[in-house]
N, C-alpha and C positions, 0 to 999 in steps of 0.2 A: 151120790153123784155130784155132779157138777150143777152149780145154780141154775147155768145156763142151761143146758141138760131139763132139768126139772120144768124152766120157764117153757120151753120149747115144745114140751110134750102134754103138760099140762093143758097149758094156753091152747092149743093146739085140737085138745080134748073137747075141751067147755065148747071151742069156738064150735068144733062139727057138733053140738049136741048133746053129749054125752051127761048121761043124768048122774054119773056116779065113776067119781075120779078118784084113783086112789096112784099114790109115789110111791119108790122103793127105792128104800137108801139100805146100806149094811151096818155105816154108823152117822145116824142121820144127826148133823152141826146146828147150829142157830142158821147161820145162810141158811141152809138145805130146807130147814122147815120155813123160814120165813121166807120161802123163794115160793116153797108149796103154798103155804098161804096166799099169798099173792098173787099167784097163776090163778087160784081158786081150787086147788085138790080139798077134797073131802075128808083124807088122811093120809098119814105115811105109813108104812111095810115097812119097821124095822129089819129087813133082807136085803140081800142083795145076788147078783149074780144068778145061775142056775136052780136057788130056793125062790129068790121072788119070783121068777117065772112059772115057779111050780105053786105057789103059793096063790100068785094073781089067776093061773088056769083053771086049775084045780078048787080053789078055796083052803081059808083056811085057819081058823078061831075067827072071828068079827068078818074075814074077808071073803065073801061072796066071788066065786067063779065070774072069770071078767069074759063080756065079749070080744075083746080085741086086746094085744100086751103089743105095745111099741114101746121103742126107745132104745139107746145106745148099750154097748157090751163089748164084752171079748169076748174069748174062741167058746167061752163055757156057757154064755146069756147064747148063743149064737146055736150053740148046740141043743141046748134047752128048747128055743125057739123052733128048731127042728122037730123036734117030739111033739111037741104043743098048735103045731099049723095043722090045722083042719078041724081039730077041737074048736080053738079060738080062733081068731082075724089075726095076723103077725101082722107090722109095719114088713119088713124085708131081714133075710139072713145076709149081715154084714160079718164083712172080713177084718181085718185090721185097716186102722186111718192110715192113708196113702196119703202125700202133700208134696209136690212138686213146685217148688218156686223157680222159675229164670227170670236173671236180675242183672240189668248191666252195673255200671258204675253211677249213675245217677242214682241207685235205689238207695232208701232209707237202711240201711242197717239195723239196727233197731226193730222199723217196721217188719222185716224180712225173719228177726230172729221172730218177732212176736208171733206171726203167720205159723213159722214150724215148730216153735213151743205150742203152739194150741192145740195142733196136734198128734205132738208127742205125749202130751201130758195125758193123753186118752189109755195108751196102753203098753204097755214096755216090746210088744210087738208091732206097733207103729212103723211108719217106714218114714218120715221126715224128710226130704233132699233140696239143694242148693244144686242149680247147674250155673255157672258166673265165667264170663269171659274176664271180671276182674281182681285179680289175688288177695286185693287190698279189702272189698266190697268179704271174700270169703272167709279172709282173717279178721275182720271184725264181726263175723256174722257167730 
């Protein structure tokens, strides 16, 4: 996943308590793990997607059954997560990143594209939009 992703869930983890934190990446980078480090994960779940989910619930070689699996996905972690609520704690069943920016002609361009690049970059079903009373602000966006 995403570093941020990692930082956000982890951190997030440690802060409410949690004795035992484990990430799940499908091809876990130097970022990825030095993100996990850092947040303070215990280890990473070479998985990703609808096996970590089964993996973090369930258990599964070294990984002990979790009591709660949060964190970001598409329609398959989402589904997964369906099956697995009431076994374990879910964070929530999310849909695809929605991102609405309205931007007149004063806005950054740049900043504007950076906004709906972050996230489109989550999942090719994303929905990303630009609503601009200015042409100029939309062709450079």
């Amino acid at each position: 996943p995403l570093p941020s992703s990692v930082i956000m869930t982890v951190t997030t983890a440690r802060v409410a308590g949690c004795k035992n934190v484990w990430a799940a990446s499908p091809r876990p980078t130097a970022v990825t793990l030095g993100a996990a480090f850092i947040a303070g994960a215990d280890a990473v779940l070479a998985a990703g997607g609808a096996h970590a989910i089964a993996g973090l619930a369930y258990g599964c070689g070294s990984v002990g059954p979790a009591d709660c699996v949060v964190g970001p996905g598409n329609q398959y972690v989402t589904a997964a997560k369906s099956l697995i609520a009431g076994r374990v704690a879910i964070d929530m069943l999310a849909g695809p990143s929605e991102c609405l920016v309205i931007a007149d002609d004063s806005a950054s361009a740049a900043t504007v594209a950076a906004d709906l690049l972050a996230q489109a970059e989550h999942d090719p079903q994303a929905l990303p939009a630009l609503v601009s009373s200015s042409a100029k602000l939309i062709e450079d966006v």
